[in-house]
Every structure is written in C-alpha cells, then in structure tokens.
N, C-alpha and C positions, 0 to 999 in steps of 0.2 A: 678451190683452195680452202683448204679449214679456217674457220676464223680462229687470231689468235689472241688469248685473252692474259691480262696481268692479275695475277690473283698474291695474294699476300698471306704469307703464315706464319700463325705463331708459334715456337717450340719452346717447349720448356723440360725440366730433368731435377728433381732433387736425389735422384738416389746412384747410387755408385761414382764413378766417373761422370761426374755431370759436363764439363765442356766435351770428351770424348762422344760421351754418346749423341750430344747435339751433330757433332761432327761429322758422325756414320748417319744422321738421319740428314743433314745436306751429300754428304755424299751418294748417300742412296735416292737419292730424288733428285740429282741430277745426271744419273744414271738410268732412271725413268725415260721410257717411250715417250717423246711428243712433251716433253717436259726441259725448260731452262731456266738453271737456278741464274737471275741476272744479277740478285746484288742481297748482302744482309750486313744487319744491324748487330752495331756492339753488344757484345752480351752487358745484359744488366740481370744484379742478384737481389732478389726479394724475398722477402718472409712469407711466408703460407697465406693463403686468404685465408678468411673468418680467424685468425689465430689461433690455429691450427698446430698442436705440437710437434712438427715434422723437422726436419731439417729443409734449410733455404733453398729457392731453387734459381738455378741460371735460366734469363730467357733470352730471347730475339727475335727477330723478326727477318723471314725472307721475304724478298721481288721474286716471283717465278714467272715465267711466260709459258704458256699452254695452248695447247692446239683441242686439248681436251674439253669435254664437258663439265662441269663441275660436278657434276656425280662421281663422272670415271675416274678424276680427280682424287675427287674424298674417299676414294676405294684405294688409292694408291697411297696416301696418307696413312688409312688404317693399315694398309697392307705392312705398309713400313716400322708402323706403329710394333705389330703385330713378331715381326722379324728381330726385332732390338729386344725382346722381351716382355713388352708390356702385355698384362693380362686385365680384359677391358670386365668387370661385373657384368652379368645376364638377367636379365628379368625386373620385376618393380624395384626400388630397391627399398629397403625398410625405413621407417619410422625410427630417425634418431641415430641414423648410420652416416659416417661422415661424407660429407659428397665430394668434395677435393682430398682424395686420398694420394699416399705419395707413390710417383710413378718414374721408371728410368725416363720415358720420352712421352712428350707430351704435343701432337701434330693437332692445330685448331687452323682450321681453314676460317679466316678472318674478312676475307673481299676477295670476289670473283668478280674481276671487271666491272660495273653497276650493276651488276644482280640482285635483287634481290626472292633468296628462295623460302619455301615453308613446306619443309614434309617432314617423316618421324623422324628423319635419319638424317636430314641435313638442314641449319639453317644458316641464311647467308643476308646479309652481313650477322657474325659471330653474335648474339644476343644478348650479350655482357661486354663486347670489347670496348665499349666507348666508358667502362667504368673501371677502368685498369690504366693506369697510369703507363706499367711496364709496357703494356702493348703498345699504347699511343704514342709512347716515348721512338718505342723501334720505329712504328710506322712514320712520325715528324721527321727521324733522321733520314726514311727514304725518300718520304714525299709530305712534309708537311701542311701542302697543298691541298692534297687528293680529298673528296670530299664524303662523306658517311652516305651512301643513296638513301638512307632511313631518314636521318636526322637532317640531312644537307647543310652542314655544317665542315668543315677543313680538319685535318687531323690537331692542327697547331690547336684550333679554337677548342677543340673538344679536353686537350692537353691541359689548356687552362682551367678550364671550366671544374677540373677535378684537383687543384692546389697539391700536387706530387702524390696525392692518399690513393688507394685504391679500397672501391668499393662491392659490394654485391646487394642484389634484390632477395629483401627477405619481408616476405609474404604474411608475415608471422606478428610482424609490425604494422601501426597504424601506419597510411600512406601518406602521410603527411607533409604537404605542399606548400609553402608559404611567400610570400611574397615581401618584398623589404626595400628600403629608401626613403630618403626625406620626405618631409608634406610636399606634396601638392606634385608629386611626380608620376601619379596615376592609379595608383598598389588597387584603390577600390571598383575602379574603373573596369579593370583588367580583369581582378577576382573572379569580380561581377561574372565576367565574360566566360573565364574559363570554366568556372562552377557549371556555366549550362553547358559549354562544348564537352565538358568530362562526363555529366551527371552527376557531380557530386556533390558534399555536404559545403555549406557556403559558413564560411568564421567570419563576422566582423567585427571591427575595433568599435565597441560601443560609444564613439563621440560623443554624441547627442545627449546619450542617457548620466554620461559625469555629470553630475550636477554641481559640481566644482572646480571643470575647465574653466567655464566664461569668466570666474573671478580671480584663477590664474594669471589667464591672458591678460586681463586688467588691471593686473601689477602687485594680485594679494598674495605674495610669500607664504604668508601662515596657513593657506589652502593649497600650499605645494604639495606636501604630504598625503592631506585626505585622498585629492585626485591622484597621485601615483599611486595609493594602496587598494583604489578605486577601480582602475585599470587591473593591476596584479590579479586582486581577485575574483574580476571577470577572465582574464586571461587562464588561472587556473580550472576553472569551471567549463572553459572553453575544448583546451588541451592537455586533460587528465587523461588517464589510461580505460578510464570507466566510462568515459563521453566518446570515445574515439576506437571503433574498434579496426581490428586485426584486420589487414587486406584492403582496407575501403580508404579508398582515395579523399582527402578531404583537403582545402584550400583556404587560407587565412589570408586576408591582407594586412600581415604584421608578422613578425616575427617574436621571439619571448623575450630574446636575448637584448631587445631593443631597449626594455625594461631598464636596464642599470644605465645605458645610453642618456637617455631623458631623467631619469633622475639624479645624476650627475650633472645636467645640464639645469635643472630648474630647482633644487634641492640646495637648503643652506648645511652646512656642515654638520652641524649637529641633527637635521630632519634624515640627512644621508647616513647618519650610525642607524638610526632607529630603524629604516628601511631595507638597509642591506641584513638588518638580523632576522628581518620577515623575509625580504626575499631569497634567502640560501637555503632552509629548509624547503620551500616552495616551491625550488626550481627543479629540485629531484622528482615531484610530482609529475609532471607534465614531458607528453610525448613530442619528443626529437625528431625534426623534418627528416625527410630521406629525400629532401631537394630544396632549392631553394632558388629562387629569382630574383634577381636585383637587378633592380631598375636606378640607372641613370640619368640624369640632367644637370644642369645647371642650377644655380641659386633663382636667378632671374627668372626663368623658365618655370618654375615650380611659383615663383611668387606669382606671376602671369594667371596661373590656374587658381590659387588660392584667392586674387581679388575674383576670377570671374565665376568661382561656385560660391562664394559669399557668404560663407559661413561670418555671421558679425561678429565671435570671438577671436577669429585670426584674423583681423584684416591688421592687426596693428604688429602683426610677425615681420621682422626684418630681415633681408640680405642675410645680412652676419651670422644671426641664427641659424639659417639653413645650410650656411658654408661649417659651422660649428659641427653640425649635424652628419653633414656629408663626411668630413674625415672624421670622426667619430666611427661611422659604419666601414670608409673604407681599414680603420687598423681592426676592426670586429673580424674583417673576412680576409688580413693579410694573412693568416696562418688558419684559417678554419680548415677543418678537418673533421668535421661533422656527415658532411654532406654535400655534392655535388652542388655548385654553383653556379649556374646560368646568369652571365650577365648582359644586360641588352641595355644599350643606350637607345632612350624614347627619341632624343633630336633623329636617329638615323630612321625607328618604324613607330610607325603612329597604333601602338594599340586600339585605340578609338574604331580602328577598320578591323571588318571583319577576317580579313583575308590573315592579317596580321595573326590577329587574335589565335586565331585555327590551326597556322605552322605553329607557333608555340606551344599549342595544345596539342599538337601531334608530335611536340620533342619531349615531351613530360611522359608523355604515354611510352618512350623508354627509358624513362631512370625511374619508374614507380613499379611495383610485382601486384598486379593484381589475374 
C-alpha cells in the first residue's frame, strides 16, 4: 500500500479574479489522481513582497493528503499552474528583472510530510516560507503545531518570531546578525560561539577599552556622555557599510538601537539633548540586522553571572537596573519590523553547551542569503 503523505500549499493570485482562480486551483487538485484536498485556510490579502508595484494578492494555504511522491506532486501543481494560465519565465533570469512578478495562480509546495528535498526543480520545506508571515499564518490555523523539519521549530513559534512583517533574503545586503538583552544574560558568551560555528566576522562591544565606564559605574554623571559617545563611535566603525560587506555573515553581541536604550537610562537631561543630535545622523550610517536574537532571563539570573565574571566595574549594578533595562528592550521589539526575531529564553537552553550553541547556528543559517 503507498505511503500516504500530508504536504501543505501555498496559493496565491494577484491578477484577475483572484478568489476565483484560487478556487479552480483547489478544485483542480482535488480532482488529481491519488490526491486529497483535507482542509484550507482563510484567505488572507497582502501587499507584494520587496514593494513591489503590483496589485495585492489573496493567499492560503491547503492540508492535502497524497499517496504521491513529492516530485509527481510538484508536476501536478505546475501542471495546474500551467492550465489557469500562468506563464512561468525560462532560462537565467536577468540582472535587475523583478523576481515576484504578478501571477493569476501561484502553487508553492511548502511541506511534504518531513521531507526535506534539494534538487534544481524542487525544494522542500519551501526556502523562504518561515519568513512570510501569510504563509505561517495559514499553516498556524491548520496546525499550529507542526514543526519546520529544517529549523524544528512549530508553525506558531516561527509566526512570532516574524512580528506580523514579511520578509526576504537579499544577498545584496550585509548579513548582519546580532544579538541583544540585558547584562550578564550571555550576548558574549554565545557570539563567541556562533562566530566560530558560522566562520564568521566576530563584533564586540568594546567594555574594556571605555575608558570611562568604570567611573560611570562609580556614580560620575558628568562621564555619562563621554562613555555613551564612546561606544556610538566604536559602534559606528563597527557597522558602516564600508566595514561590513555584501553577503558575508557577520555577528555582534549588541545591537545599535540599544544605544538610545542606555543613554536614556544613564544620561541627565540636558547630556540626552546633546547626544541624540550626534546619534540621528549616525544611525543612518550603519548596516541594519537581517536577524536578530534575543536572549532572555531574569534580573536575578543575569546579576548571578555579572558577580561571577567579575568585571569590578559592575559589581555594584542592581536588580532595578536590569528589570529597567529588560522592558526597556521588550517595548524596542513590541512592533519591530526590522527583522526577524528569534527569541530564546537561556533559563529553558544553556548556550554554554555546545549542542545548544550548534541548533541555533543551524536556524540562522535560514534567515541569512549567503
């Protein structure tokens, strides 16, 4: 007896009768040999990717059960494709020619049972779907559950993970990775780690080298300023467009935006006019993550580490501070829309292990285009 596998697809349509032609493309595929449409998702209407000047398109998502291959499959999709009118481009395509162009039906075979495949003509699971909101949306309402065999992560978590935006890999861009959270909740630790599992370029937040933290920490206000503008402009030096090139993966433990964070926090009023008029020209310099990791913990938990790496400028950092800090960051990332958010509570995986370390480095390696 054939095995029989649940494969998921996405459809989409911007041009004529767009709910119709969805329509004929479930009908006709449940009209397919060896093929059963089990269940699909509310249509939902989205704007073009990259911003794109086309007209919006309807999407959704089907449950299908197959007795099929996933090739014979994706022959039947194009098939269908093919029959509604769509005409697919042939050959390389050119330099600077749009790549989502607009299409009556749009058949993306998304998950084939845990497959996962890699040839020219098919890949499975879909190799952008976990940076589409639309799609993860359909798939949450069939199976929230079900989990990415790439990434091993649940539809819901991946849902979050992208704050309603939808994204794409573009290659064209520094691959800019960063990591973000209160002191003492790991950011260096981790970096560390991933920089060697990626190979790539390692960013650190130059602590050491401020030569006017330590008299921060020890309650001198009027070196609030120095050290924040201290920072900025190693940060700028760090994540210009000239330091950081196109396609190459590179990994910071800090984020930029962190910047206004802390100097709201440690800045008196008047040191905070002066600063935000250096840092608003400045922030246009500097290349924008295309991911980001945020790391969680507790206040407690973070102070725990800061007494036991021993830096003698922070040992006199208190609770407060670090709860300050933590909603601080969490309103930075209630509506970010930057870039995909991965967040991981450290109470639940101890980055420190390697094992840890490694899945994480193998879910970055799909929201980066290298």
């Amino acid at each position: 007896m054939a095995k029989l596998t649940t494969a998921y697809i996405g459809l989409g349509s911007n041009l004529g009768n767009r709910q119709d032609s969805i329509k004929a493309a479930l009908r006709m595929l449940a009209e397919a040999a060896n093929t059963k449409v089990a269940r699909v998702s509310n249509l939902i209407e989205t704007a073009p990717l990259g911003g794109a000047d086309q007209p919006k398109y309807l999407n959704a998502v089907a449950e299908v059960k197959t007795t099929l291959s996933a090739e014979d499959f994706h022959k039947i999709l194009l098939d269908i494709e093919s029959r509604l009118g769509r005409v697919r481009e042939k050959g390389p395509r050119l330099a600077g020619t749009q790549k989502w162009s607009p299409r009556i039906i749009d058949l993306d075979l998304l998950l084939f049972g845990d497959e996962t495949i890699n040839n020219p003509d098919l890949t499975v699971p879909h190799p952008q779907m976990h940076l589409r909101t639309f799609v993860l949306q359909g798939l949450c309402e069939l199976n929230g559950k079900l989990l990415h065999p790439v990434i091993t992560e649940s539809m819901n978590e991946l849902a979050g993970w992208l704050g309603g935006a939808d994204f794409v890999l573009n290659p064209n861009l520094p691959q800019l990775v960063s990591i973000a959270g209160i002191i003492g909740v790991g950011k260096t630790t981790l970096t560390k780690k991933l920089s060697n599992l990626l190979g790539c370029k390692l960013l650190l937040e130059p602590y050491d080298a401020n030569p006017f933290l330590p008299d921060v920490y020890a309650g001198k206000k009027e070196l609030a300023l120095d050290s924040q503008l201290f920072f900025l402009t190693s940060r700028i030096e760090q994540l210009n467009h000239n330091t950081l090139a196109a396609g190459q993966i590179a990994i910071s433990d800090y984020i930029f935006d962190k910047e206004l964070i802390y100097a709201k926090q440690t800045l008196t009023a008047e040191q905070l006019k002066i600063y935000e008029k250096i840092y608003q020209p400045s922030a246009s310099k500097i290349a924008r993550p295309v991911l980001l990791i945020y790391l969680q913990d507790s206040a407690q938990q973070c102070l725990q580490r800061i007494h036991k790496r021993n830096r003698p400028y922070e040992q006199e950092i208190e609770p407060q501070f670090l709860e300050a800090l933590s909603c601080d960051y969490e309103k930075l990332f209630a509506d970010w829309k930057i870039c995909p958010v991965i967040r991981k509570q450290v109470s639940k995986s101890d980055y420190t292990q390697d094992a840890n370390a490694e899945h994480l480095a193998n879910q970055i390696r799909s929201y980066v285009a290298v």
